[in-house]
C-alpha positions as protocol buffer text, in pm:
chain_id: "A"
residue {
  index: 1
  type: UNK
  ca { x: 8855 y: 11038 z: 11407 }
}
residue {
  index: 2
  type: UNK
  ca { x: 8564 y: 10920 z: 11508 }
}
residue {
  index: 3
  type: UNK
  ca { x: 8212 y: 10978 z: 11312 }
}
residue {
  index: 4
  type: UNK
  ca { x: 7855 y: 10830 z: 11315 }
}
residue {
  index: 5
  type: UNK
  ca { x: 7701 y: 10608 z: 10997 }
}
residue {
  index: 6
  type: UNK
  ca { x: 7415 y: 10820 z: 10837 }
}
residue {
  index: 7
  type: UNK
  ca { x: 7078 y: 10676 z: 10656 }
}
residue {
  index: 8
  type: UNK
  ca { x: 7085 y: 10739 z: 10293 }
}
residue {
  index: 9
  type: UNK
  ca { x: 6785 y: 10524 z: 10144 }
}
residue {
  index: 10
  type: UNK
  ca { x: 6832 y: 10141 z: 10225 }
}
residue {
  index: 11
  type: UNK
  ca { x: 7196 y: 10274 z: 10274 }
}
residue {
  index: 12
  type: UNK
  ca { x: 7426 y: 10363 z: 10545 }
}
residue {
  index: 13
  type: UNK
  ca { x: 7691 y: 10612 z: 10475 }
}
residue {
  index: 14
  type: UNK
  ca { x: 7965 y: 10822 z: 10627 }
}
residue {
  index: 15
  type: UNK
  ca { x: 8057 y: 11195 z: 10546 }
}
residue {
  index: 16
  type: UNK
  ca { x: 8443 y: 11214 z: 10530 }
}
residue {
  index: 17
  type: UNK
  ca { x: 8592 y: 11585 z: 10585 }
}
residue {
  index: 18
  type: UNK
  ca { x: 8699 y: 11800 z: 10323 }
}
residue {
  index: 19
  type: UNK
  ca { x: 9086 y: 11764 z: 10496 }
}
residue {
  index: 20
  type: UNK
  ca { x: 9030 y: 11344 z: 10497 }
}
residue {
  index: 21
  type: UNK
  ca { x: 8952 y: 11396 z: 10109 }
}
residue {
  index: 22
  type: UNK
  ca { x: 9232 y: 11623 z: 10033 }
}
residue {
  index: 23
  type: UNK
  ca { x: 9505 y: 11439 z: 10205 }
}
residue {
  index: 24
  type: UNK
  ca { x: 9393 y: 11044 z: 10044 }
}
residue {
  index: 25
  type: UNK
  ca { x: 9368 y: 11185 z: 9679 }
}
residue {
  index: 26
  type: UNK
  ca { x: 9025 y: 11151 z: 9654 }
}
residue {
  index: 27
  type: UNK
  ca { x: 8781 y: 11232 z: 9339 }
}
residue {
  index: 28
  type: UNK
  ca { x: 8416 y: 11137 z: 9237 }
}
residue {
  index: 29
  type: UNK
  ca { x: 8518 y: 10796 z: 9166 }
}
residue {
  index: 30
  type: UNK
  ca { x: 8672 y: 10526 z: 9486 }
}
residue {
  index: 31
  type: UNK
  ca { x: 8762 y: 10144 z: 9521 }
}
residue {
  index: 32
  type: UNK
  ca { x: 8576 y: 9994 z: 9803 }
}
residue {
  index: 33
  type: UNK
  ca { x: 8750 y: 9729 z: 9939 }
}
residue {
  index: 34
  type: UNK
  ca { x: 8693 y: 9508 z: 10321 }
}
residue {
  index: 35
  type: UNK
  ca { x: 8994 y: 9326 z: 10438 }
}
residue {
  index: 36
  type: UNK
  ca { x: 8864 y: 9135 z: 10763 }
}
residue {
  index: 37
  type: UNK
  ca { x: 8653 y: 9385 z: 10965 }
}
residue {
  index: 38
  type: UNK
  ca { x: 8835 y: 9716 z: 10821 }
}
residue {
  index: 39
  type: UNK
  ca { x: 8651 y: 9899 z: 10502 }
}
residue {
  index: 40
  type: UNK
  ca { x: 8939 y: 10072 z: 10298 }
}
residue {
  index: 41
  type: UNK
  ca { x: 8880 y: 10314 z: 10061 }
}
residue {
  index: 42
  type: UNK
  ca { x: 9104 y: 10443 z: 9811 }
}
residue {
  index: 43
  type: UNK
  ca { x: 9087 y: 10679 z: 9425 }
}
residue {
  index: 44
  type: UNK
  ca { x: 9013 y: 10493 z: 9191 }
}
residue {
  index: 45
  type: UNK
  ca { x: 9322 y: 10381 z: 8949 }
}
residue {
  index: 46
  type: UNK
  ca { x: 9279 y: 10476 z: 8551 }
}
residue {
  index: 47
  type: UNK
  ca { x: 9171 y: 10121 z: 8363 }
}
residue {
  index: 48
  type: UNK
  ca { x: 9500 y: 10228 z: 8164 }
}
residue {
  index: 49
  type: UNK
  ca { x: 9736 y: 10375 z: 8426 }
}
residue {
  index: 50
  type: UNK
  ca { x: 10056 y: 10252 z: 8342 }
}
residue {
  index: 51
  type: UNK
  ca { x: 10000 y: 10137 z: 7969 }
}
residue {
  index: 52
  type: UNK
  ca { x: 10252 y: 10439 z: 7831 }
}
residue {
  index: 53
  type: UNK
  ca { x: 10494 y: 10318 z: 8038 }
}
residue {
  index: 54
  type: UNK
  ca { x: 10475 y: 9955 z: 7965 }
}
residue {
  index: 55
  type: UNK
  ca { x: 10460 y: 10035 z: 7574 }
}
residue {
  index: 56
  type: UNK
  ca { x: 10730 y: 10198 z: 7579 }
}
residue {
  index: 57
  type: UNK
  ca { x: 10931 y: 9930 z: 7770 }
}
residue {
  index: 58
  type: UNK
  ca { x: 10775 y: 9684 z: 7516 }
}
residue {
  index: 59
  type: UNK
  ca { x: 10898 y: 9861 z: 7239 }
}
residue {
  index: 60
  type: UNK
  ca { x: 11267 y: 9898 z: 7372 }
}
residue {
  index: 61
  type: UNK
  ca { x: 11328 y: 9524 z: 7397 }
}
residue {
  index: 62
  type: UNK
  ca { x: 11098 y: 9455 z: 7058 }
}
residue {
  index: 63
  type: UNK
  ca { x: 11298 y: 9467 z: 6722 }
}
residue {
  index: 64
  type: UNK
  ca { x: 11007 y: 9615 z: 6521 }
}
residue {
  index: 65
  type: UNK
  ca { x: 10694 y: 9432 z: 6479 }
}
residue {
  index: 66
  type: UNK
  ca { x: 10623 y: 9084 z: 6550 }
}
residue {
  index: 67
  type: UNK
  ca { x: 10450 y: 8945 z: 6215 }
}
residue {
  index: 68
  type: UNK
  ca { x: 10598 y: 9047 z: 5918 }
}
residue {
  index: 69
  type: UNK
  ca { x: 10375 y: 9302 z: 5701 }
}
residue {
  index: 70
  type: UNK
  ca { x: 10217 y: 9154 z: 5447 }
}
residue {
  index: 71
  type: UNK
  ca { x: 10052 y: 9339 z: 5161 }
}
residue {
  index: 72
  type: UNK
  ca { x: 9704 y: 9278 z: 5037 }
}
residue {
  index: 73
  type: UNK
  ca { x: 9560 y: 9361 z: 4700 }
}
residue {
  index: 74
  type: UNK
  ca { x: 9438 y: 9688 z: 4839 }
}
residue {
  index: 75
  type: UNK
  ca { x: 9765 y: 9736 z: 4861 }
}
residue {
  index: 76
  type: UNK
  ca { x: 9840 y: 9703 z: 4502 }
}
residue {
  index: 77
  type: UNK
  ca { x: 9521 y: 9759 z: 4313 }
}
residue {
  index: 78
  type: UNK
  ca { x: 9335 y: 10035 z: 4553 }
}
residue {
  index: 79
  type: UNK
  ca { x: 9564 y: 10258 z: 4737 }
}
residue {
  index: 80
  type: UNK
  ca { x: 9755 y: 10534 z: 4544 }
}
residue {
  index: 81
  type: UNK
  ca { x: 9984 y: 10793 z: 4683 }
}
C-alpha cells in the first residue's frame, strides 16, 4: 500500500487505515522500532504479560517458600486472632 508522510508540527506522520489497524492488533499505545531502513510497528506488550504464567510455573517446581518464616515480636506480643 502505498501512502504519503503528512506534517504534524516538527513531525512527519502517516495515517494507517482503519483495515491496517484492525488486522495488526493495534490500540492507543505501539512499539516503534527501525531495523536497517524498515520502521516496524507493532501493540504494545503489557509490562507484565506473561507474569501469571511464569508464577505459576515457579510455584510448581518450588517446595513452598524459599526462607523459612520467621516470627517477630509482633507476632507474639501484638497480633491476636
Amino acid at each position: 500500500m502505498k501512502t504519503k508522510l503528512v506534517r504534524i508540527g516538527n513531525s512527519r506522520g502517516i495515517r494507517l487505515p482503519k483495515l491496517l489497524i484492525e488486522q495488526a492488533g493495534l490500540e492507543d499505545d505501539v512499539q516503534l522500532e527501525v531495523h536497517g531502513n524498515t520502521v516496524v510497528i507493532r501493540p504494545l506488550a503489557s509490562t507484565r504479560a506473561g507474569w501469571a504464567d511464569a508464577a505459576t510455573a515457579l510455584a510448581a517446581t518450588e517446595a513452598g517458600l524459599l526462607d523459612a518464616v520467621m516470627p517477630t515480636d509482633f507476632d507474639h506480643d501484638e497480633w491476636t486472632w
